[in-house]
Structures are given as C-alpha cells and as structure tokens.
C-alpha positions as CSV (number, residue, x, y, z in Angstrom):
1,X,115.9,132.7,-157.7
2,X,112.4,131.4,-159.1
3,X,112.2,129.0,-161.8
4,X,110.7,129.5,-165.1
5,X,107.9,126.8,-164.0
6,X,107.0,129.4,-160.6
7,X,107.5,132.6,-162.5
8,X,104.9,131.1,-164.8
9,X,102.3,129.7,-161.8
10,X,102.8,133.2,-159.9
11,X,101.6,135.0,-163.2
12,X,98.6,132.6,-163.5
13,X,97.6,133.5,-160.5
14,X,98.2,137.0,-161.0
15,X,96.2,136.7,-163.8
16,X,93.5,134.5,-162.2
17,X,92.7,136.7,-159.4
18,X,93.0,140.4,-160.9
19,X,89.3,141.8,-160.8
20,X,89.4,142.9,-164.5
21,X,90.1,139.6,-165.8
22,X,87.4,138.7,-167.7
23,X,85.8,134.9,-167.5
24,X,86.7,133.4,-170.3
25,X,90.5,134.6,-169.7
26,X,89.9,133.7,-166.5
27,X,89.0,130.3,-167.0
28,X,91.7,129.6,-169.8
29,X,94.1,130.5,-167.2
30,X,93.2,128.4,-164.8
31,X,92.9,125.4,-167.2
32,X,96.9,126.3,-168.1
33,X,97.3,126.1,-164.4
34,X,95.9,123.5,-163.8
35,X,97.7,121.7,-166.5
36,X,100.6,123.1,-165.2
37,X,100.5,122.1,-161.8
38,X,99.6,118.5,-162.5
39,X,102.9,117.9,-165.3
40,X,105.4,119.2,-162.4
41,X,104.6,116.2,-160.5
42,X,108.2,114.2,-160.9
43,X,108.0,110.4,-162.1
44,X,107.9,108.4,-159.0
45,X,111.5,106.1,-158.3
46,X,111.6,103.3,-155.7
47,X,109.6,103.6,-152.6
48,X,110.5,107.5,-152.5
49,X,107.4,109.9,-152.7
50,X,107.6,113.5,-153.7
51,X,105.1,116.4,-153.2
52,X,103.0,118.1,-155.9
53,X,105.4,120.7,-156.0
54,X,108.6,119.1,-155.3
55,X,110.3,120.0,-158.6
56,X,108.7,123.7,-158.7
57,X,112.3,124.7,-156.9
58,X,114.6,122.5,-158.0
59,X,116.4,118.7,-156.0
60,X,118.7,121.2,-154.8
61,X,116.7,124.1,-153.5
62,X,117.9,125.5,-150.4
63,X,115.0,126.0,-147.4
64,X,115.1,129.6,-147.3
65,X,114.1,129.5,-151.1
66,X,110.8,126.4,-150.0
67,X,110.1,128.6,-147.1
68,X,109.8,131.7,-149.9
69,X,107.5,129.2,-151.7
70,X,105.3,128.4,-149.3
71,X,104.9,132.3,-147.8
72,X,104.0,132.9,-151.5
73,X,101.5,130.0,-151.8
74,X,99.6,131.4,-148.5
75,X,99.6,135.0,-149.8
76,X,98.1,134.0,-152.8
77,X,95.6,131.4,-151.1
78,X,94.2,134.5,-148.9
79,X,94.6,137.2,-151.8
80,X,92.1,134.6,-153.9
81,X,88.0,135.4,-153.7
82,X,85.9,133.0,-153.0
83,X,83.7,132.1,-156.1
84,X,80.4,132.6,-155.7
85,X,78.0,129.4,-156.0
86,X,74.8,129.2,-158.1
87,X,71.8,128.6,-157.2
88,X,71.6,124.7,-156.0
89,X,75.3,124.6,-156.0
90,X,77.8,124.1,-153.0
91,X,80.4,126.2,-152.0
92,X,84.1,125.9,-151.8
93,X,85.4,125.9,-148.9
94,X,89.5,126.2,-148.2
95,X,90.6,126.7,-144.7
96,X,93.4,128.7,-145.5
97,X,91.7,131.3,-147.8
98,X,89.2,131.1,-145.5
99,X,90.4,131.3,-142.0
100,X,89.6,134.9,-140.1
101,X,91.7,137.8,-142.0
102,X,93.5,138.9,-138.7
103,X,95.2,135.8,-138.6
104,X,99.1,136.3,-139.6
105,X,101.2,133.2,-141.0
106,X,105.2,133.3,-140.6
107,X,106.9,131.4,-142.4
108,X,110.7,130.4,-141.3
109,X,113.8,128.0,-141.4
110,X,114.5,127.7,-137.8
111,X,117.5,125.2,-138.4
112,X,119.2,123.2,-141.0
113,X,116.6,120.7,-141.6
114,X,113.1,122.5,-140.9
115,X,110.8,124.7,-142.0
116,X,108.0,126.2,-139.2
117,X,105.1,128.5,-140.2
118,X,103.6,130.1,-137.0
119,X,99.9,131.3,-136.8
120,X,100.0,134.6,-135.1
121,X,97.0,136.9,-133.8
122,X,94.5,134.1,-133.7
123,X,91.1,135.3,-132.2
124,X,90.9,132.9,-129.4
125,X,86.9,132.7,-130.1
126,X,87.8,131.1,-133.0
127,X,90.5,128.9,-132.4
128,X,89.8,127.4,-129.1
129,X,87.3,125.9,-127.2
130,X,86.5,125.6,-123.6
131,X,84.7,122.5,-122.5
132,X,84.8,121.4,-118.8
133,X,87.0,124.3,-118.2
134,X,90.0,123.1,-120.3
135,X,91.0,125.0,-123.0
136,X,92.0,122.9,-126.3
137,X,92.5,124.0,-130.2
138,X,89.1,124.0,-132.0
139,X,88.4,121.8,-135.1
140,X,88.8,124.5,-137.5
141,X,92.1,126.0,-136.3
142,X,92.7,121.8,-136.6
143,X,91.7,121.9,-140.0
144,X,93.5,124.8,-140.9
145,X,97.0,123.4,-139.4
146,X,96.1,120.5,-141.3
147,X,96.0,122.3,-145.3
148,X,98.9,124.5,-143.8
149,X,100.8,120.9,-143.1
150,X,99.6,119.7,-146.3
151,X,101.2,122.5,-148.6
152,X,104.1,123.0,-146.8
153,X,104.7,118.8,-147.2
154,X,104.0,119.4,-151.0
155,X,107.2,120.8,-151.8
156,X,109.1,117.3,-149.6
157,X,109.9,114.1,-150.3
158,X,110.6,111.0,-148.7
159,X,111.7,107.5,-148.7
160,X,113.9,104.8,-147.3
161,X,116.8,105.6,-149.8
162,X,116.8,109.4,-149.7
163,X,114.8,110.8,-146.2
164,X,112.9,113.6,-145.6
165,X,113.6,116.8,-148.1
166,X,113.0,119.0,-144.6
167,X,110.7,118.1,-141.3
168,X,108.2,120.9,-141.1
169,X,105.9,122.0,-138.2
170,X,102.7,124.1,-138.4
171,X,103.1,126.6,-134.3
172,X,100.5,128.4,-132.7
173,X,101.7,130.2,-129.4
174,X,104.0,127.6,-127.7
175,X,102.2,124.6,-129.2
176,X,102.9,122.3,-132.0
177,X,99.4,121.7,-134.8
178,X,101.0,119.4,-136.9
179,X,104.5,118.2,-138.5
C-alpha cells in the first residue's frame, strides 16, 4: 500500500511526462516535485544516514513494497523524454533513462535482507568491451549500475546504532555491478 506522499510523486510524474501537458503546468509540477521530494528527506539522528527517499514508504516498510518502489522509479525514469536543449545549451544526460531501450531491469527480494535488480537483454556492443582479448563491463554499463545502485540505496539507511535498512546489489548475467 502507497503512501499519500508516493501516490502524490507518482501523479507528478504522471502529470510531468503526459505529452498534452502544457509548459507552464509542466513546470509548476515539477517545482511541486521538486519541493516535494527535497521535504521527505527525514531529520538526520546520530551517526545514522537515511536515503532521499527513506520515509516515502514508511520505517517499517517491508522489501517487497522498496522493491515495488524502485521498479516504479525505473519505469518512470525510462517512460521520461529527454528535454531538448537550446541552442548553446548542454544536454542532460541520465544513464538510466538513457541506457539502450532493449535493456530489461528486474527488480526482486531474493532473501530476507536484500533487494537485487538484474539487467537483462543487454546488447553486448554496448555493455562490454574487448581489449587484449578479455572481455570486461564497459564504462557506461558501469555508469549505469552505478545510478541503478544509487536509487535503489536512496530508499536505505545506515549507521552504527541501527544497520543497513536492506543490502542491495545491481546483476548482469552471473556478475555482481555494484552493492
């Protein structure tokens, strides 16, 4: 069960990336995510840390409800067009929404304490290289693991007094990208 706080980021987003939104909606929405996003931070205690989106679910939030989360943050990452830059201006780059489209993410609770997402159908001309006949992950597969790593550890915490919310790892084929 979604909290009122994801109900309303889902609908943001929703909103944000529906074609017939117009701009200025657009942007107002975005500012209220924005906003949003950065006041569900929780107040930091001790020497424990918590992700961005730590209190999105809930202390108490089992991890078949974070790995929910997290298949819903990728969806919406990949189902978001790039904007287009100006003349003179740079353009974003985000290596989930931009990774190849035949690349497949799963998202699961493989036991008690961790939550895996698994790249699947990964071109292999884009995610490895061969150099000196050794075949090794390339640096934007890398990068990608990387942003995947960093939004699933968003919704974790840690600290001497309370551990590790979950230990996550980010799998293509048989080998670990990051945890």
């Amino acid at each position: 069960m979604a909290t009122d706080a994801s109900m309303r980021i889902l609908r943001l987003r929703t909103l944000i990336n529906h074609p017939r939104t117009g701009s200025a909606e657009r942007d107002a929405a975005q500012r209220m995510l924005d906003r949003l996003l950065n006041t569900s931070t929780p107040a930091k205690t001790g020497d424990r840390t918590y992700g961005t989106r730590h209190n999105r679910l809930g202390r108490h939030a089992c991890l078949e409800l974070i790995a929910d989360m997290i298949r819903e943050d990728i969806t919406s990452m990949r189902a978001e067009l790039p904007v287009a830059a100006g003349p003179g201006e740079l353009t974003s780059y985000d290596p989930i929404r931009d990774a190849p489209a035949e690349i497949t993410f799963a998202v699961a609770t493989p036991h008690d304490t961790g939550v895996a997402i698994t790249l699947n159908d990964v071109p292999r001309e884009w995610g490895w290289i061969h150099a000196d006949g050794i075949e090794t992950v390339s640096p934007s597969m890398r990068t990608l693991a990387a942003a995947l790593s960093e939004l699933m550890n968003s919704y974790n915490s840690d600290g001497t007094d309370i551990g590790r919310r979950f230990f996550g790892t980010v799998r293509v084929d048989d080998e670990t990208l990051a945890w």
